[in-house]
C-alpha positions in Angstrom: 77.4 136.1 129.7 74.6 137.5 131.9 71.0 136.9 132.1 68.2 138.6 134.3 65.3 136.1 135.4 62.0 138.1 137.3 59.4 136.7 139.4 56.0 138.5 139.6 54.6 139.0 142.9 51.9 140.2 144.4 50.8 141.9 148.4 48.3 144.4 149.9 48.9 146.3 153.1 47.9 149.5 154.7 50.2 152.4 155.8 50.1 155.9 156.4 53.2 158.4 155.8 53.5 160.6 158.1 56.6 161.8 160.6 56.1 161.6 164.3 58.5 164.4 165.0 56.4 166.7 162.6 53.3 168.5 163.8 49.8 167.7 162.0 49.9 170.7 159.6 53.2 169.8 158.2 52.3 166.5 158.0 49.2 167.2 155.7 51.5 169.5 153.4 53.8 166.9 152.3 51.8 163.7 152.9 48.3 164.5 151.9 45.7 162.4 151.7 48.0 159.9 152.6 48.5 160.7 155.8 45.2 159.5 156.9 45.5 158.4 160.7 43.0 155.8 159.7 45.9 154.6 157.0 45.3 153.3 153.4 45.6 150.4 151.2 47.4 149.5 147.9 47.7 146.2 146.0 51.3 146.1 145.6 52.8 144.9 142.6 56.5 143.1 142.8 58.9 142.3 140.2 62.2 140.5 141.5 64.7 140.1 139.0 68.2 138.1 139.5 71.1 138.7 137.1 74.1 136.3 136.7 75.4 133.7 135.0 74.1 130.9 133.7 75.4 127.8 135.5 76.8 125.3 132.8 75.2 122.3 135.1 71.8 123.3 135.6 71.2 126.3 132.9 69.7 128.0 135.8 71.3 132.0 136.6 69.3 130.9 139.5 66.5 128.3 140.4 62.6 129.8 140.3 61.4 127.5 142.7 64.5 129.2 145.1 63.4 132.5 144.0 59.9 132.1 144.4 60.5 130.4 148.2 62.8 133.3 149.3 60.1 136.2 147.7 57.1 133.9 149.8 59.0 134.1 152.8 61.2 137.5 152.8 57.9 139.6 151.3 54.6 138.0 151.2 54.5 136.5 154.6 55.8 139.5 156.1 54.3 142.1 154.5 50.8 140.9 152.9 47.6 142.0 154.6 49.7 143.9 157.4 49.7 147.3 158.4 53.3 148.6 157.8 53.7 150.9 160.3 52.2 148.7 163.1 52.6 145.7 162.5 55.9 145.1 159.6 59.3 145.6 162.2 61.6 147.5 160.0 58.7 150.4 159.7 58.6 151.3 163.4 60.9 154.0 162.8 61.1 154.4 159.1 58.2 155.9 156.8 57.0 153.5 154.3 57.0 155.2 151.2 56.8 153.4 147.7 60.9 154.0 147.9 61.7 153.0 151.6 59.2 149.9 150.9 61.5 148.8 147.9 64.9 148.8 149.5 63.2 147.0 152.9 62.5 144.5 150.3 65.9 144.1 148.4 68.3 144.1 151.7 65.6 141.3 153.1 66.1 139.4 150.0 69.5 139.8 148.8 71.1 138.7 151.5 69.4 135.4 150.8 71.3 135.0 147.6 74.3 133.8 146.3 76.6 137.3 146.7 77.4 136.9 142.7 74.0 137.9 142.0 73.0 141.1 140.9 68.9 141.9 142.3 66.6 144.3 140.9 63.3 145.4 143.1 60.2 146.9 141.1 57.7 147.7 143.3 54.2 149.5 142.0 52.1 151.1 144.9 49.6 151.5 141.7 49.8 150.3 138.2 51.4 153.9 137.5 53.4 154.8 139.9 56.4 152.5 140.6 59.7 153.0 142.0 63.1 150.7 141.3 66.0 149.9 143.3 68.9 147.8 142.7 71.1 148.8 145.4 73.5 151.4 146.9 
């Protein structure tokens, strides 16, 4: 028997999507308004969820307290109130789109759970537009 457990959580940071090997016109075709060289904010939105099995011990598929620590530490500390591209290590050379954001997120924290768990990142750049990854 499986069972999915999610953790809300919450960061804002700046970024600006752009390409550095693309000249300034191109970059305004595809990235718009968001490729403001001044960058731009959004309150992100995080759901974590964690699906396994329920242990017979504790009841737990997997500890909140654990999950909440590991989503402070993995997302929150290194991501809220930074500037992505400057400042966030694994966006030096990778655009932070809504998409590249989310899988930053899942390899950061899945390899801080136990490898029988399944994890499921929902990430919303706004309340309507969201993306979802759960690996490969």
């Amino acid at each position: 028997m499986k069972v999915t457990v999610s953790r809300k959580a919450h960061f804002n940071a700046a970024h600006r999507l752009y390409r550095k090997d693309w000249d300034a016109d191109k970059n305004d075709a595809v990235f718009g308004k968001c490729n403001n060289p001044n960058f731009h904010g959004h309150n992100y939105e995080l759901v974590a969820s964690v699906t396994g099995s329920i242990d017979p011990e504790t009841g737990f598929v997997i500890d909140m307290k654990v999950l909440k620590d590991i989503i402070k530490n993995e997302v929150e500390d290194a991501f809220d109130h930074k500037n992505l591209n400057i400042e966030v290590p694994e966006f030096k050379d990778l655009n932070p789109t809504a998409e590249n954001i989310a899988v930053v997120i899942y390899n950061k924290m899945k390899v801080k759970l136990d490898p029988d768990l399944d994890l499921e990142i929902i990430l919303y750049e706004t309340p309507r537009n969201f993306v979802k990854y759960s690996g490969s």
